[in-house]
C-alpha atoms as one frame of an Amber mdcrd trajectory, in Angstrom:
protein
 144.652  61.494  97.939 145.002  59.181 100.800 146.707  55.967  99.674 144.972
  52.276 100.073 147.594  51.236 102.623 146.176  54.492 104.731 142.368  54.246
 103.744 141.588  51.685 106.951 143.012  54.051 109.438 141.276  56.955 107.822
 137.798  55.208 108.074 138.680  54.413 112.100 139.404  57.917 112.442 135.926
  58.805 110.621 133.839  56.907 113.100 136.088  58.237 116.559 135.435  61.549
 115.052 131.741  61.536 114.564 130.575  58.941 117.695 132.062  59.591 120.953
 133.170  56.876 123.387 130.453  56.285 125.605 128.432  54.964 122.926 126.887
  51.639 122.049 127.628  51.053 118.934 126.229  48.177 116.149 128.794  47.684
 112.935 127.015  45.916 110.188 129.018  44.555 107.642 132.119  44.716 110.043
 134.888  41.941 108.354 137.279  40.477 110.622 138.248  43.816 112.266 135.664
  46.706 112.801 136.774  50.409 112.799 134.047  51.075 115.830 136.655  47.954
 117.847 139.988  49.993 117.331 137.758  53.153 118.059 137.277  52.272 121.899
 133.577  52.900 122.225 131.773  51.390 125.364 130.328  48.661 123.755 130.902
  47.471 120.112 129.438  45.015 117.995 130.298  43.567 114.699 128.427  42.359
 112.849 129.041  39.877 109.084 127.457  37.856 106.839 130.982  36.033 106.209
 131.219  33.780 109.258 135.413  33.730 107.860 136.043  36.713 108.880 135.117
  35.803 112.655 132.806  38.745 113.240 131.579  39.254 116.500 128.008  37.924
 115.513 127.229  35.888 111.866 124.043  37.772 111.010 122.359  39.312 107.812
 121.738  43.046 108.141 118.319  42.121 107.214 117.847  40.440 110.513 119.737
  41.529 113.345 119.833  39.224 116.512 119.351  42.309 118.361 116.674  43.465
 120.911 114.459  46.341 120.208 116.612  50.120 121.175 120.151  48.061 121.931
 122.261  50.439 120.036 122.883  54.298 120.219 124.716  54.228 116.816 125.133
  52.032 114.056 128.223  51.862 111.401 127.535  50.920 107.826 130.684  51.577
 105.501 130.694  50.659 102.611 127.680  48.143 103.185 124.573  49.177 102.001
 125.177  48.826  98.427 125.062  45.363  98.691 122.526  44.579 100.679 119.741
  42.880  98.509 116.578  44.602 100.623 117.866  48.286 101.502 114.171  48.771
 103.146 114.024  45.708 105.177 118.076  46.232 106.190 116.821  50.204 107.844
 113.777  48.888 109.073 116.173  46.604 111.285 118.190  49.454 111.793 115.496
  51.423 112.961 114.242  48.927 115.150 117.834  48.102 117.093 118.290  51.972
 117.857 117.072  53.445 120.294 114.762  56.783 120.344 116.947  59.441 118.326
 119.735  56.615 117.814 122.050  57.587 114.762 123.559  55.875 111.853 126.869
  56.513 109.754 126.399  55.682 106.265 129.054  55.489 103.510 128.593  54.346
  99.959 130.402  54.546  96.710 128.812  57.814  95.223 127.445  57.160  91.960
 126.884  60.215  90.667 130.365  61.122  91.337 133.917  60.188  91.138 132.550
  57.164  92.682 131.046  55.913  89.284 133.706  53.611  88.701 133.185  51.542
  92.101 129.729  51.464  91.691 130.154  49.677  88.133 133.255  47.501  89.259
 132.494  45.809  91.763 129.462  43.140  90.721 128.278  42.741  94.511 127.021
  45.950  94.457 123.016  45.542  94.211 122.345  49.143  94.649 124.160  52.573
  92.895 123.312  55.763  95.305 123.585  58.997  94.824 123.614  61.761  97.396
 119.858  61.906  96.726 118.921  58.789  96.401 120.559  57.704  99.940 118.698
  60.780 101.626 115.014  59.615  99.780 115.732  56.160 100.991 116.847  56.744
 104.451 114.031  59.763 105.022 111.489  56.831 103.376 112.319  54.371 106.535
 112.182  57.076 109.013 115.522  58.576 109.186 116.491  62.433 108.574 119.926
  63.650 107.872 121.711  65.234 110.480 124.784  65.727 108.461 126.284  65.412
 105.466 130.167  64.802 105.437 132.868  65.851 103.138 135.075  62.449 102.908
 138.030  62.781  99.930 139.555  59.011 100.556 140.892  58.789  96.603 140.663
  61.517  94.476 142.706  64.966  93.896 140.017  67.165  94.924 141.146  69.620
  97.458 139.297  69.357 100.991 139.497  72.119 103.150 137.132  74.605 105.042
 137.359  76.998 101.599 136.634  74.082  99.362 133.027  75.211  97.467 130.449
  73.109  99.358 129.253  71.598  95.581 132.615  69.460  95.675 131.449  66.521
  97.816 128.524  65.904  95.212 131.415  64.740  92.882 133.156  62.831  96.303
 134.315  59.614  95.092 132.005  58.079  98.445 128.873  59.417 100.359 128.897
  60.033 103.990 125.887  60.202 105.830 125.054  60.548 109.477 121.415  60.147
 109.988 118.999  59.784 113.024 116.160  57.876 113.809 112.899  59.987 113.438
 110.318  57.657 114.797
């Protein structure tokens, strides 16, 4: 289990482990301080609803200030769940990409240990499941190019030998997807 004071790092080291350094890279839902920032890419943008937390841009994911094919990758953790128009937020995603541009999707899994975030918290406007996030993603033009095993709070064991059917029950999805279209 990785404690709360160590779950921030953990995420940072997430994102430097699956987007390398020379990338552009588009944070939506960033807060105050991004992971993609303390993850050195080339070029990093964050990006919040909350103008208090002093983003890097004040924008909705639903409409992203962005030129068409800006962005190589873009960083949602933890984000999606409560944005109000999932379709419209991808179809923005889509659009700021570039050809065969990526995304890194987590959400509270809630078909898993995850349940009890999805219930908690009452911002959350969607509840995902591994299969759900794939339908929705491959319905706004986006195929999965991996699915990650992430164990951030919960006593399952995570190794190389851990039965693939364990990160169904993950307490969060983790999704890195590209850009089909």
């Amino acid at each position: 289990m990785i404690e709360p004071h160590r779950y921030w790092p953990h995420k940072e080291a997430l994102v430097r482990s699956v987007i390398g350094p020379l990338q552009d890279v588009l944070e939506i839902g960033s807060g105050a301080n991004g992971y993609g920032r303390r993850a050195k890419h080339r070029n990093y943008v964050g990006v919040d609803v909350d103008r208090r937390v002093r983003p890097d841009v004040v924008a909705s994911a639903t409409h992203l200030p962005f030129r068409d094919g800006v962005f190589d990758w873009v960083v949602a953790l933890d984000t999606v769940e409560h944005v109000g128009d999932i379709h419209r937020c991808l179809s923005e995603v889509g659009r700021v990409l570039r050809s065969r541009g990526s995304m890194l999707i987590t959400t509270p899994n809630f078909l898993g240990l995850g349940i009890y975030d999805s219930l908690a918290d009452p911002t959350h406007v969607h509840r995902f499941s591994w299969w759900s996030l794939e339908r929705v993603l491959r319905m706004n033009g986006f195929e999965t190019a991996a699915k990650l095993r992430l164990m951030l709070h919960v006593f399952l064991p995570k190794s190389d030998r851990s039965p693939s059917f364990l990160k169904y029950l993950q307490q969060s999805i983790c999704i890195v997807s590209r850009r089909v279209f």
